[in-house]
CHARMM internal coordinates of N, CA and C (Angstrom, degrees):
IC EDIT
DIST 1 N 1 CA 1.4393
DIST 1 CA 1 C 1.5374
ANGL 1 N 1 CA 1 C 111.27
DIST 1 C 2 N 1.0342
ANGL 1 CA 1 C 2 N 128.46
DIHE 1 N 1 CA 1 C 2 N -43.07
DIST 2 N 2 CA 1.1592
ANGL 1 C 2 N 2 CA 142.56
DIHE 1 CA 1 C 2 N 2 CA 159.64
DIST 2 CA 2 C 1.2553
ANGL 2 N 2 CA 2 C 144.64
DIHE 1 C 2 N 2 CA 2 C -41.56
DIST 2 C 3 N 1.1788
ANGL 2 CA 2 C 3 N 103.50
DIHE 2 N 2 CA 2 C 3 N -40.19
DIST 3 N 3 CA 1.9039
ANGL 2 C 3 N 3 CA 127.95
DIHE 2 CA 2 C 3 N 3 CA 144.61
DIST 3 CA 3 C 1.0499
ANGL 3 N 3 CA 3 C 118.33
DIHE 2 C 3 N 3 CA 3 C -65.40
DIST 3 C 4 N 1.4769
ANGL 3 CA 3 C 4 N 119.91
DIHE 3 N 3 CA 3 C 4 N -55.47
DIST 4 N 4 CA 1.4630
ANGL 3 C 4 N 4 CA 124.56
DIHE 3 CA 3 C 4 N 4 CA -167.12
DIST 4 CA 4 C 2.1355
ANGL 4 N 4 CA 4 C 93.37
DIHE 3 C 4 N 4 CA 4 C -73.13
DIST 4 C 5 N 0.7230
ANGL 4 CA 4 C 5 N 144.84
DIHE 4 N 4 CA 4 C 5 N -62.97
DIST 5 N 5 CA 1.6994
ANGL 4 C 5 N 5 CA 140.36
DIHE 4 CA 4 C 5 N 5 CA 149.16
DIST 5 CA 5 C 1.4767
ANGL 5 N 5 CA 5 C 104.87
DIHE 4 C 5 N 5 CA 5 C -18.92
DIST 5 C 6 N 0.9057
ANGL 5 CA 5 C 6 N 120.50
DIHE 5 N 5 CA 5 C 6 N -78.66
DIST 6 N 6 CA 2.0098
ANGL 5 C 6 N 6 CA 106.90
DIHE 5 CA 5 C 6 N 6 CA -177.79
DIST 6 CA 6 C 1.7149
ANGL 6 N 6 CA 6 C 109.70
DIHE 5 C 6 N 6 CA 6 C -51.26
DIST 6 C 7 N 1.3005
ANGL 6 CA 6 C 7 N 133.54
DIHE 6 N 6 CA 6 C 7 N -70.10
DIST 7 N 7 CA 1.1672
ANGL 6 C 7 N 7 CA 111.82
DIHE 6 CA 6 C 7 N 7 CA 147.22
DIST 7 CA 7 C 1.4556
ANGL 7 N 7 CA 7 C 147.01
DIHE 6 C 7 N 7 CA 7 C 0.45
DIST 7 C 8 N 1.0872
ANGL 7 CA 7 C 8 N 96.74
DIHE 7 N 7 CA 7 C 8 N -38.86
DIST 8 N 8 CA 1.3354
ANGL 7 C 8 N 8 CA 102.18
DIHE 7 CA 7 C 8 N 8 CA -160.32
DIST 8 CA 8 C 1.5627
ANGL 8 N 8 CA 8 C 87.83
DIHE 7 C 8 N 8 CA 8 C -87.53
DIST 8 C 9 N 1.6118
ANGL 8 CA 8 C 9 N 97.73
DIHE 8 N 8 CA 8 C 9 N -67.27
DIST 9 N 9 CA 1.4898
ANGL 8 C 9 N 9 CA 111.54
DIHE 8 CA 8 C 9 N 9 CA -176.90
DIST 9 CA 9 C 1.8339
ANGL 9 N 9 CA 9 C 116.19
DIHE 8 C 9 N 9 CA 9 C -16.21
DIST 9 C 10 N 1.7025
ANGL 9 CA 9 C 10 N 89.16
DIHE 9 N 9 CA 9 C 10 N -42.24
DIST 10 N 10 CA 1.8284
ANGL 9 C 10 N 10 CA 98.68
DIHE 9 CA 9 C 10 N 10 CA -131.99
DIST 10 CA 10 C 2.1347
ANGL 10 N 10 CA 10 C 76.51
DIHE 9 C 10 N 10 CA 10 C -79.63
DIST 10 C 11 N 1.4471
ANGL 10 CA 10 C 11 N 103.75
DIHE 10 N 10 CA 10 C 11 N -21.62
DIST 11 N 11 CA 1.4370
ANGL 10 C 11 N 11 CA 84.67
DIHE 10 CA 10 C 11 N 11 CA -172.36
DIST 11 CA 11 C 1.6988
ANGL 11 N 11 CA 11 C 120.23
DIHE 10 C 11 N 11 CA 11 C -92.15
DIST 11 C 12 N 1.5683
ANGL 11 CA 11 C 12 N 102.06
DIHE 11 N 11 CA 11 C 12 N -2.73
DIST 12 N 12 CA 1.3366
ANGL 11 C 12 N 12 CA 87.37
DIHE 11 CA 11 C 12 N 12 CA 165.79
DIST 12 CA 12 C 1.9847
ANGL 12 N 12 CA 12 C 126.01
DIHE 11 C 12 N 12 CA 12 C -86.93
DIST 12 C 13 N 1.8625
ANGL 12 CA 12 C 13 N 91.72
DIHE 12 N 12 CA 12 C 13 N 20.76
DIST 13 N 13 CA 1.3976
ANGL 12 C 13 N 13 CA 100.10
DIHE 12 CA 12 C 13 N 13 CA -169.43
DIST 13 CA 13 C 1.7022
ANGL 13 N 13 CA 13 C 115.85
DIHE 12 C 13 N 13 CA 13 C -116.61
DIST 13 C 14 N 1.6435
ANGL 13 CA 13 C 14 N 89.97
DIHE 13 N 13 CA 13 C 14 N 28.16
DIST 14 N 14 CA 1.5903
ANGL 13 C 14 N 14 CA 108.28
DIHE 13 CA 13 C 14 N 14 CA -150.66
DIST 14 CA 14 C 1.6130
ANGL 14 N 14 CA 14 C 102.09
DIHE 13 C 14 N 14 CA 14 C -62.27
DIST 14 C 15 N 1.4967
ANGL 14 CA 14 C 15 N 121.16
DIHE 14 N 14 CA 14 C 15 N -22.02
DIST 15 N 15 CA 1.4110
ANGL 14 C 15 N 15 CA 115.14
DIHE 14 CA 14 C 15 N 15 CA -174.04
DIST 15 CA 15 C 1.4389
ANGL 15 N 15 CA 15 C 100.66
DIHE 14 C 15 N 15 CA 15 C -82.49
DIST 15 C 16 N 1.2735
ANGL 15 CA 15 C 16 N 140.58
DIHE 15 N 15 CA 15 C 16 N 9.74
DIST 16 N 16 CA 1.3845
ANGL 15 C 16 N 16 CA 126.43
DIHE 15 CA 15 C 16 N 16 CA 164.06
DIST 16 CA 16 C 1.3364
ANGL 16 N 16 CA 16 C 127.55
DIHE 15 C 16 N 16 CA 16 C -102.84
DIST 16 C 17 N 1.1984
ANGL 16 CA 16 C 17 N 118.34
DIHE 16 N 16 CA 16 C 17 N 153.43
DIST 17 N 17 CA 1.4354
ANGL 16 C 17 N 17 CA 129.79
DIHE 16 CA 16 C 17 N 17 CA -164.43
DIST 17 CA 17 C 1.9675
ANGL 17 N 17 CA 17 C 103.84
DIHE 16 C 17 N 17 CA 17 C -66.90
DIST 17 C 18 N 1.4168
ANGL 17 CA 17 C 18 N 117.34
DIHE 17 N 17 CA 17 C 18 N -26.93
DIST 18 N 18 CA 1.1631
ANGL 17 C 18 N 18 CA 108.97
DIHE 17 CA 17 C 18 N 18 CA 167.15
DIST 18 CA 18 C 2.0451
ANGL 18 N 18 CA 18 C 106.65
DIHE 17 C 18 N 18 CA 18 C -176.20
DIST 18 C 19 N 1.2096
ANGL 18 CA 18 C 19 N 100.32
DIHE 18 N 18 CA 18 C 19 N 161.19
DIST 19 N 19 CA 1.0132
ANGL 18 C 19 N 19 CA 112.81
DIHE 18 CA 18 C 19 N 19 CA 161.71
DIST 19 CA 19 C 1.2773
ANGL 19 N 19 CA 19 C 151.85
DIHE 18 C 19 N 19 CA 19 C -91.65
DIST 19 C 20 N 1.2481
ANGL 19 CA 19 C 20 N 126.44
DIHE 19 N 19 CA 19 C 20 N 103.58
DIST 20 N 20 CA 1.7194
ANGL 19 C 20 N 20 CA 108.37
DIHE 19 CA 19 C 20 N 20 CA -163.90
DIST 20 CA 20 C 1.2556
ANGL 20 N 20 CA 20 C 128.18
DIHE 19 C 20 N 20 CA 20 C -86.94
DIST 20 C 21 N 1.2834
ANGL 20 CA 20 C 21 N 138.71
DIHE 20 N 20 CA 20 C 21 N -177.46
DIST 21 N 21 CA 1.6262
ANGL 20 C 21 N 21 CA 134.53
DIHE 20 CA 20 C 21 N 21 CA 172.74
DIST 21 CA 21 C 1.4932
ANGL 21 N 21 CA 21 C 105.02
DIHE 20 C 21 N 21 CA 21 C -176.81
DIST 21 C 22 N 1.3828
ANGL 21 CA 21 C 22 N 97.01
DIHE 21 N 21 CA 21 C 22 N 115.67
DIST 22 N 22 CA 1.8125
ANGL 21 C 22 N 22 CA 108.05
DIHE 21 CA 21 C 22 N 22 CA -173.37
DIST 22 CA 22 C 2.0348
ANGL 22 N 22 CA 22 C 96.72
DIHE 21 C 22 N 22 CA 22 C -93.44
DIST 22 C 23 N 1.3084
ANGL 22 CA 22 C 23 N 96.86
DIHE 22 N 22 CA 22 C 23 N 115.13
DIST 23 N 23 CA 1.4603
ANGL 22 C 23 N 23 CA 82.70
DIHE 22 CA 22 C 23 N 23 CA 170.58
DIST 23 CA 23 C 1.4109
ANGL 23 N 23 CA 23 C 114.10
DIHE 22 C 23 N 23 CA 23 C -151.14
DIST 23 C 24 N 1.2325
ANGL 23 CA 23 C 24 N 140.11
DIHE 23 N 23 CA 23 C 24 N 138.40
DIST 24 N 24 CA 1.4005
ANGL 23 C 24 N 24 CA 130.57
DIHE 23 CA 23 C 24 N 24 CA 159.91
DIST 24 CA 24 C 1.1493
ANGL 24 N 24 CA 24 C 127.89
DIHE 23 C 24 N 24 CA 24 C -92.02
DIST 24 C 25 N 1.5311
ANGL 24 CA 24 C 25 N 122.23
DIHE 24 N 24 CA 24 C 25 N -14.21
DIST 25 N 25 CA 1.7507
ANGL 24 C 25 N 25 CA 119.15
DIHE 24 CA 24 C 25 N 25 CA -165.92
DIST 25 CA 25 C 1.4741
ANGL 25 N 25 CA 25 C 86.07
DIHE 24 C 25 N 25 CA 25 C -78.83
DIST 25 C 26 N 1.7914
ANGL 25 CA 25 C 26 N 105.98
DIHE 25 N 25 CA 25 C 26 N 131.50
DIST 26 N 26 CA 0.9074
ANGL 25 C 26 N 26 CA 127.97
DIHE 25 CA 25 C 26 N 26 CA 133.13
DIST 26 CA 26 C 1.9854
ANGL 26 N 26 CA 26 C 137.06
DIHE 25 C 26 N 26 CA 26 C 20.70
DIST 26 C 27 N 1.3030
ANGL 26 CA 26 C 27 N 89.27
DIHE 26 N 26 CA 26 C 27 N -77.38
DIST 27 N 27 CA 1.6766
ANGL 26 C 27 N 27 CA 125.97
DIHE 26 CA 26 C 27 N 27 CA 175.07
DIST 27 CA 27 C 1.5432
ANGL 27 N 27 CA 27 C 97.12
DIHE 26 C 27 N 27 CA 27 C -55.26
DIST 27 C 28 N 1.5589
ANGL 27 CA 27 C 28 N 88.41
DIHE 27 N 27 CA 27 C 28 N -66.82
DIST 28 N 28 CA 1.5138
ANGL 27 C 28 N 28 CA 83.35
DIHE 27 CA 27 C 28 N 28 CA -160.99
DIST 28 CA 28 C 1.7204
ANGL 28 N 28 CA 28 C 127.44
DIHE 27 C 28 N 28 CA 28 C -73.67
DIST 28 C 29 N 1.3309
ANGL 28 CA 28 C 29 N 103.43
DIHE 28 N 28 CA 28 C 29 N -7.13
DIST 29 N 29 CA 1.3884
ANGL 28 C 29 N 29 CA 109.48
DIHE 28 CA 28 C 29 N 29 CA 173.71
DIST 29 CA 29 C 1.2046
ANGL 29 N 29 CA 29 C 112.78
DIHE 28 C 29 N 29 CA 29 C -49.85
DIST 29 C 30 N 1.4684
ANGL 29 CA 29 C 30 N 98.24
DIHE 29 N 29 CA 29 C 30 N -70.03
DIST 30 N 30 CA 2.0347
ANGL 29 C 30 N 30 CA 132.09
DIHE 29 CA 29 C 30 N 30 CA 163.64
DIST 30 CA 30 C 1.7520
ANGL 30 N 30 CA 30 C 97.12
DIHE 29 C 30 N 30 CA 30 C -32.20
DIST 30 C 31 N 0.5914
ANGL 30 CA 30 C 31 N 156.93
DIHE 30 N 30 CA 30 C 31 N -34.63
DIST 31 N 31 CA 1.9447
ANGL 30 C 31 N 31 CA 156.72
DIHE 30 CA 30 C 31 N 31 CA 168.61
DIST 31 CA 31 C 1.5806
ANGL 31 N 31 CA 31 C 91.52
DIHE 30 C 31 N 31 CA 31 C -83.91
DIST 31 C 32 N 0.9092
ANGL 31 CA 31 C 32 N 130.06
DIHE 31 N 31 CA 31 C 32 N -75.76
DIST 32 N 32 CA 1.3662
ANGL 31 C 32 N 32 CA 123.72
DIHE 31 CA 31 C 32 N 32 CA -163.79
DIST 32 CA 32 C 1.5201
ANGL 32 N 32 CA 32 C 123.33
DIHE 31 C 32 N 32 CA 32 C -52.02
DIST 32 C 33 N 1.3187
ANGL 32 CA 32 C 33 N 112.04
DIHE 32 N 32 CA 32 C 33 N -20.05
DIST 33 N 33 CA 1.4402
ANGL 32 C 33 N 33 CA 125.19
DIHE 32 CA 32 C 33 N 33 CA 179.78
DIST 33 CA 33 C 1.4529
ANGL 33 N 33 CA 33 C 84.92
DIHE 32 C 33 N 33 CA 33 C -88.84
DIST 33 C 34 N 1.2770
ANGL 33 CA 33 C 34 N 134.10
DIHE 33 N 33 CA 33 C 34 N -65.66
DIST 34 N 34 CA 1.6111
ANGL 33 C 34 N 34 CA 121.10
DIHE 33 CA 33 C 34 N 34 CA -157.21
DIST 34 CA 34 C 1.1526
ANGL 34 N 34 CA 34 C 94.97
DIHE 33 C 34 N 34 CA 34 C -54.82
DIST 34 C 35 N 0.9247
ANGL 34 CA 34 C 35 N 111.35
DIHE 34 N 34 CA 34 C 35 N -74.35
DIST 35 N 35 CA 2.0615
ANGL 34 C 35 N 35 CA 93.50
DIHE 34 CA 34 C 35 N 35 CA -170.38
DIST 35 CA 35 C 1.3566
ANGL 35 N 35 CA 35 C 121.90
DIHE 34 C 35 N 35 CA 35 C -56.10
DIST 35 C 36 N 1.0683
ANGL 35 CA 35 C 36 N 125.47
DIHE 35 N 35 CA 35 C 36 N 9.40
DIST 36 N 36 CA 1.6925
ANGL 35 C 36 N 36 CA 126.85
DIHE 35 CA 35 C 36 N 36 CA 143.01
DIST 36 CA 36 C 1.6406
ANGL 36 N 36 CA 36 C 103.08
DIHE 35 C 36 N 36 CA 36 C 129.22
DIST 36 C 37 N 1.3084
ANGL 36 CA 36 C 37 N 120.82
DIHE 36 N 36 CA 36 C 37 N -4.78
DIST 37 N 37 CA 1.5098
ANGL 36 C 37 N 37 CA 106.89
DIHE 36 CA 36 C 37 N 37 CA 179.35
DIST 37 CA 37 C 1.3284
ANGL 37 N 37 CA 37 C 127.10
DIHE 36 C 37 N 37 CA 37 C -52.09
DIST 37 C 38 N 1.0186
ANGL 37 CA 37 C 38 N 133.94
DIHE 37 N 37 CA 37 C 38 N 146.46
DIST 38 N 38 CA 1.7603
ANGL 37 C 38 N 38 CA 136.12
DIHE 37 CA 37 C 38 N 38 CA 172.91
DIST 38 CA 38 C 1.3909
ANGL 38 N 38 CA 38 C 110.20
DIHE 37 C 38 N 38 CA 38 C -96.20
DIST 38 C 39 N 1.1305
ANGL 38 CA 38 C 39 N 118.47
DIHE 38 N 38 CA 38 C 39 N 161.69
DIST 39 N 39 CA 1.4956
ANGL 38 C 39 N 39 CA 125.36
DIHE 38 CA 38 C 39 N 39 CA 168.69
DIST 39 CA 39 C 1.3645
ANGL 39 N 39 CA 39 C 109.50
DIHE 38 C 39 N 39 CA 39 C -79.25
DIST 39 C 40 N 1.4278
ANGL 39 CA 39 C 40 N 132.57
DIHE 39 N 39 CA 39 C 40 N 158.16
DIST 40 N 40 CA 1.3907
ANGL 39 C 40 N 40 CA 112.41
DIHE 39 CA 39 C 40 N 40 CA 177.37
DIST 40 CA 40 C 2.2467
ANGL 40 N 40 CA 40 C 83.76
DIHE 39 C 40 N 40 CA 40 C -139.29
DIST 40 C 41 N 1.4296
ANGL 40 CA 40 C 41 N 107.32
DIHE 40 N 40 CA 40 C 41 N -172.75
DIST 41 N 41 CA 1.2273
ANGL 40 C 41 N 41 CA 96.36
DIHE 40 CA 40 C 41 N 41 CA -152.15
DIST 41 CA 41 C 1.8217
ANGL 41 N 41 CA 41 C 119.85
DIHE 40 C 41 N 41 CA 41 C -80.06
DIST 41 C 42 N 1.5759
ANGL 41 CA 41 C 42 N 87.43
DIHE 41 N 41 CA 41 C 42 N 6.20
DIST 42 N 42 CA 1.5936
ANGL 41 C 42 N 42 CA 91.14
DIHE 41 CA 41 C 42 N 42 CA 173.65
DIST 42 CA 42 C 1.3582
ANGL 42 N 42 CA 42 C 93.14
DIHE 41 C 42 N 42 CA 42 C -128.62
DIST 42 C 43 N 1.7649
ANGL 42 CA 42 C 43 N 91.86
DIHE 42 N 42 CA 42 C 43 N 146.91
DIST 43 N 43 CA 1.6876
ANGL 42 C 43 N 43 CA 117.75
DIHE 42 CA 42 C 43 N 43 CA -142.53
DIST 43 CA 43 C 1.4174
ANGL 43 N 43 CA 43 C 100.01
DIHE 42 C 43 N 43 CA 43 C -77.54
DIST 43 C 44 N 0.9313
ANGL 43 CA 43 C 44 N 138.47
DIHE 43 N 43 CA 43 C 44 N -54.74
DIST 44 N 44 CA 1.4086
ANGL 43 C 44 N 44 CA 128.06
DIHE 43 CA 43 C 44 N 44 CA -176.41
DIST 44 CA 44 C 2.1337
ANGL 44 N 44 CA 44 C 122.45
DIHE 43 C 44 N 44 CA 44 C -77.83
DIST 44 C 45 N 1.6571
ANGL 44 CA 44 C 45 N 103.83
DIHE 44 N 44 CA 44 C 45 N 4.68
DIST 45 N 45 CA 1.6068
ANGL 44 C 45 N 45 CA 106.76
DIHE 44 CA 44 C 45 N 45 CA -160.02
DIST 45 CA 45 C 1.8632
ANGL 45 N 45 CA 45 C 82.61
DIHE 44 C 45 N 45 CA 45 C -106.10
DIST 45 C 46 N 1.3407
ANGL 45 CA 45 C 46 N 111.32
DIHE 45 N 45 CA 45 C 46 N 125.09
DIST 46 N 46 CA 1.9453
ANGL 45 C 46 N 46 CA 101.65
DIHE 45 CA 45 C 46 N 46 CA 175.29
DIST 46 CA 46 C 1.4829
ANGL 46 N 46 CA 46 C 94.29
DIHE 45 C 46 N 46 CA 46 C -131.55
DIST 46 C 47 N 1.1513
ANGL 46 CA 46 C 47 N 108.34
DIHE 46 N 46 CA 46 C 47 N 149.70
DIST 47 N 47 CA 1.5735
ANGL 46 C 47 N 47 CA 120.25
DIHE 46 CA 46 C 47 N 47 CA -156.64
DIST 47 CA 47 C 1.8362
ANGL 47 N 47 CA 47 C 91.69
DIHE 46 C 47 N 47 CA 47 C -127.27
DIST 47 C 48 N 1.2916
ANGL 47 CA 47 C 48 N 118.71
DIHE 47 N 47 CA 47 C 48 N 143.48
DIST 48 N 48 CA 1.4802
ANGL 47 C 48 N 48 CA 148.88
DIHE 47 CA 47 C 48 N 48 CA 166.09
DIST 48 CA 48 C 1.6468
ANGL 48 N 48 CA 48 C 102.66
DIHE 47 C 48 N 48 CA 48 C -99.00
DIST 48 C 49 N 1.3192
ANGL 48 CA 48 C 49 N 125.58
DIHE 48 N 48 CA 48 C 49 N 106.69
DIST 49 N 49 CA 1.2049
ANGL 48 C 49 N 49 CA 105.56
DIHE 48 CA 48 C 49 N 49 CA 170.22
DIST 49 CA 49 C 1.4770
ANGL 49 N 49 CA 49 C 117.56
DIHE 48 C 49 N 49 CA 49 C -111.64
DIST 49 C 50 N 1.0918
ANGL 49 CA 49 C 50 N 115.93
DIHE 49 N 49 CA 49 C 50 N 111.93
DIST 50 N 50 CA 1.5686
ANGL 49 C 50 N 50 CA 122.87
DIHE 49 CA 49 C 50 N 50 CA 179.00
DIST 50 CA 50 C 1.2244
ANGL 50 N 50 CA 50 C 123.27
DIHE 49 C 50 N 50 CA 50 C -55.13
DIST 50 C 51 N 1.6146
ANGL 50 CA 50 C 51 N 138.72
DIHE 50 N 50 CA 50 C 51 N -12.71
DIST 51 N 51 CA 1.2236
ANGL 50 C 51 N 51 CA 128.21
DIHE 50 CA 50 C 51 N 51 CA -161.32
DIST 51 CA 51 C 1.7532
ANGL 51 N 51 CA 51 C 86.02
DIHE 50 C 51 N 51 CA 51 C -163.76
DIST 51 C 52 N 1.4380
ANGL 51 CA 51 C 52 N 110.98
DIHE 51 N 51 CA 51 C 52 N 134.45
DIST 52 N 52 CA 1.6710
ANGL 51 C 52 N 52 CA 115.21
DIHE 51 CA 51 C 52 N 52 CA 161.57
DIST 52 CA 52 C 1.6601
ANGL 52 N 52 CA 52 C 113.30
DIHE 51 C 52 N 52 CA 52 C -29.33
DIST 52 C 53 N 1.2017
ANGL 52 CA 52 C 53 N 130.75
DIHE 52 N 52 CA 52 C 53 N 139.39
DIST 53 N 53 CA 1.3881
ANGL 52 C 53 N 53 CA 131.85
DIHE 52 CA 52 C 53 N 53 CA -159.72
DIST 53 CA 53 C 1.7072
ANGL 53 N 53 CA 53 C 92.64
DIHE 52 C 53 N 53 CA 53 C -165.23
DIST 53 C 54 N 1.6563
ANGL 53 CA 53 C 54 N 115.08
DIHE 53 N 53 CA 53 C 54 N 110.36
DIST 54 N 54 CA 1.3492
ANGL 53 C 54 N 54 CA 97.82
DIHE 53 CA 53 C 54 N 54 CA 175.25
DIST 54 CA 54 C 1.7939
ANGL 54 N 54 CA 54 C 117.00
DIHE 53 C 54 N 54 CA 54 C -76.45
DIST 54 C 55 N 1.6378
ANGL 54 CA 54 C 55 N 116.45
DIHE 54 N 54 CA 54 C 55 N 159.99
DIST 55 N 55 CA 0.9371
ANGL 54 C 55 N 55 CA 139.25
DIHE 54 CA 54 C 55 N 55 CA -144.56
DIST 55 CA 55 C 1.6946
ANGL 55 N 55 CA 55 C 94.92
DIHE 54 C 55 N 55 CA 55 C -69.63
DIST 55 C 56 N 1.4705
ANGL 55 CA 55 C 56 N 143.17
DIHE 55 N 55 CA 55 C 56 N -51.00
DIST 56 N 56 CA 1.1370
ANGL 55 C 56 N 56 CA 138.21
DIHE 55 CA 55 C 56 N 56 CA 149.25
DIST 56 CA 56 C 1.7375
ANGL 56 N 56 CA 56 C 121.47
DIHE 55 C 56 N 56 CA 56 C -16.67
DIST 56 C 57 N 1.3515
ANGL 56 CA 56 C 57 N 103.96
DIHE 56 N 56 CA 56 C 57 N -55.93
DIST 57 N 57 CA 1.4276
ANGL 56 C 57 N 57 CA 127.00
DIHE 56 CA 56 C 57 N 57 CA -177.69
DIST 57 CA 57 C 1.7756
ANGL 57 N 57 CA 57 C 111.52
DIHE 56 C 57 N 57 CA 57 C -58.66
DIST 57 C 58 N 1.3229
ANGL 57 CA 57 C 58 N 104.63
DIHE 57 N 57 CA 57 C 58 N -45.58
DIST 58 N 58 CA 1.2117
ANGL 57 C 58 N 58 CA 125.87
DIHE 57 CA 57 C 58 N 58 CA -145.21
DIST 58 CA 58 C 1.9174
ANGL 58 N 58 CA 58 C 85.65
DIHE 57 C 58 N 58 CA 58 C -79.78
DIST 58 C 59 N 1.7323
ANGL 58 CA 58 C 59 N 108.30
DIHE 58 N 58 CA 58 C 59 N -57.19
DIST 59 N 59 CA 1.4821
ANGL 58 C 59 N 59 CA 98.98
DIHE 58 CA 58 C 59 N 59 CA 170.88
DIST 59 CA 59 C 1.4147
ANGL 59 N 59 CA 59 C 132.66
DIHE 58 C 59 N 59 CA 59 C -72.62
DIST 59 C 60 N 1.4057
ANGL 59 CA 59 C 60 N 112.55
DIHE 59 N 59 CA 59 C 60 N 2.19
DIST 60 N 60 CA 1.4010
ANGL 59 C 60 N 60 CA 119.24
DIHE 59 CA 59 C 60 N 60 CA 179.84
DIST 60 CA 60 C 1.7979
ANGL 60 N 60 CA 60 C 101.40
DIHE 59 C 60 N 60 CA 60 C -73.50
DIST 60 C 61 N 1.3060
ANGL 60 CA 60 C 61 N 82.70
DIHE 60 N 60 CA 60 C 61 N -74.20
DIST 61 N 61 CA 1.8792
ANGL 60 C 61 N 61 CA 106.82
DIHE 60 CA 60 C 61 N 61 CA 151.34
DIST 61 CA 61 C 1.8330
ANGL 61 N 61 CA 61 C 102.44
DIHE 60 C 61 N 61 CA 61 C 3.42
DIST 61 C 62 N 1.5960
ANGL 61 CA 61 C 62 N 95.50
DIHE 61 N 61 CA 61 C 62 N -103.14
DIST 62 N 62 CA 1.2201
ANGL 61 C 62 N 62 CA 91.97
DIHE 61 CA 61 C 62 N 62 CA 178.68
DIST 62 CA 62 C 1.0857
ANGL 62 N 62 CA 62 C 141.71
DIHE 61 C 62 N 62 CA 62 C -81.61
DIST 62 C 63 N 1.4883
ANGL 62 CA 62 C 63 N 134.90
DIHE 62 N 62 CA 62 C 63 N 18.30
DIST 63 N 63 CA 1.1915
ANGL 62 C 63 N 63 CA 138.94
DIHE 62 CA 62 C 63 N 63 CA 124.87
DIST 63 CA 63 C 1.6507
ANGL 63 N 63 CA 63 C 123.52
DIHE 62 C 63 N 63 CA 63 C -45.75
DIST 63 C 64 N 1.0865
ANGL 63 CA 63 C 64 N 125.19
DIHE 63 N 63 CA 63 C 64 N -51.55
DIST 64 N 64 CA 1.0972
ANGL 63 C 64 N 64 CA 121.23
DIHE 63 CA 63 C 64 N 64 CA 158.52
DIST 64 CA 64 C 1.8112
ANGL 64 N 64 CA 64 C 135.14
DIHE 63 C 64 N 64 CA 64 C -28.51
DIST 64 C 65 N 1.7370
ANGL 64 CA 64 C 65 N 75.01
DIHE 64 N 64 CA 64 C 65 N -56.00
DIST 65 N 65 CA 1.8280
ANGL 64 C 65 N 65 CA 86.96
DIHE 64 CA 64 C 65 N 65 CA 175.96
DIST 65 CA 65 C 1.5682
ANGL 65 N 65 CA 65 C 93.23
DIHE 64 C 65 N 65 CA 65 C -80.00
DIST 65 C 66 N 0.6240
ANGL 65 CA 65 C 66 N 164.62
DIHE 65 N 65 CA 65 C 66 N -48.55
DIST 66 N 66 CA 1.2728
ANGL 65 C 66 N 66 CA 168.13
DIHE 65 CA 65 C 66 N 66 CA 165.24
DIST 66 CA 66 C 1.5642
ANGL 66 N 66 CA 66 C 119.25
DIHE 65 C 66 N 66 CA 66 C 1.30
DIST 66 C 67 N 1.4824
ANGL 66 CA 66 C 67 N 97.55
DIHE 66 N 66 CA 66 C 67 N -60.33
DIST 67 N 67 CA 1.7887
ANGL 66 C 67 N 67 CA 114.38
DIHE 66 CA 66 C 67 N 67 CA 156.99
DIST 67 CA 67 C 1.1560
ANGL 67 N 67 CA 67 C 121.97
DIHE 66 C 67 N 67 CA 67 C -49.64
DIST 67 C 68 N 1.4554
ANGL 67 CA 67 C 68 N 115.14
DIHE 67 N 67 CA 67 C 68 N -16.75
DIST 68 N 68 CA 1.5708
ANGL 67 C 68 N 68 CA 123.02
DIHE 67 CA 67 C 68 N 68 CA -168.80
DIST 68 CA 68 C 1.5283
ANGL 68 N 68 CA 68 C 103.39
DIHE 67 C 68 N 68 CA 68 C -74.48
DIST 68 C 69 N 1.4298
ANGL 68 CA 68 C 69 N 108.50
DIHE 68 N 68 CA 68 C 69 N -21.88
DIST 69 N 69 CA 1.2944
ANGL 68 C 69 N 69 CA 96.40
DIHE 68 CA 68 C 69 N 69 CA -157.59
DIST 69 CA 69 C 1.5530
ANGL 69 N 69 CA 69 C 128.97
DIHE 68 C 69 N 69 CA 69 C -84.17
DIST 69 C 70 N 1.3451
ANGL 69 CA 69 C 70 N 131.54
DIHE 69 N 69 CA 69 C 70 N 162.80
DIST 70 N 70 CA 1.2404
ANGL 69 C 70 N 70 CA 123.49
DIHE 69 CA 69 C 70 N 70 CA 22.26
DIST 70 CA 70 C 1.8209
ANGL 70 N 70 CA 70 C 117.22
DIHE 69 C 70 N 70 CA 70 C -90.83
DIST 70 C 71 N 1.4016
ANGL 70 CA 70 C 71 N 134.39
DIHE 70 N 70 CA 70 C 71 N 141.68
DIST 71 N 71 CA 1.0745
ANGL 70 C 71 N 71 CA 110.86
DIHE 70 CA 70 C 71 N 71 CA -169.12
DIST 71 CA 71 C 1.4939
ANGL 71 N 71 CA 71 C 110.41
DIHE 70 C 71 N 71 CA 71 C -145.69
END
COOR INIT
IC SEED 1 N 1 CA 1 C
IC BUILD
């Protein structure tokens, strides 16, 4: 259920360059990776990226969101 809900989420967000998800439990990492999230370079922030994004870009990116937090 839980997958099929992130999924779902991530596609009604299809016009963005990516999706984020701050999480530490365990569990939910393990869900968040199956449905395709990546780790990005701070340990608890994992990014969905919807569209090719070079690797410079990609940590600027989430640094940015990064400030957002907690969210």
């Amino acid at each position: 259920m839980g997958e099929y809900t992130m999924r779902e989420g991530i596609a009604m967000l299809k016009d963005s360059v990516a999706v984020f998800a701050s999480i530490g439990i365990p569990r939910s990492v393990e869900l968040n990776i199956n449905v395709g999230y990546s780790r990005t370079h701070l340990p608890t922030l994992f990014a969905f990226w919807q569209r090719e994004v070079p690797p410079g870009d990609q940590r600027a990116i989430t640094d940015r969101v990064a400030r957002l937090l907690p969210f």
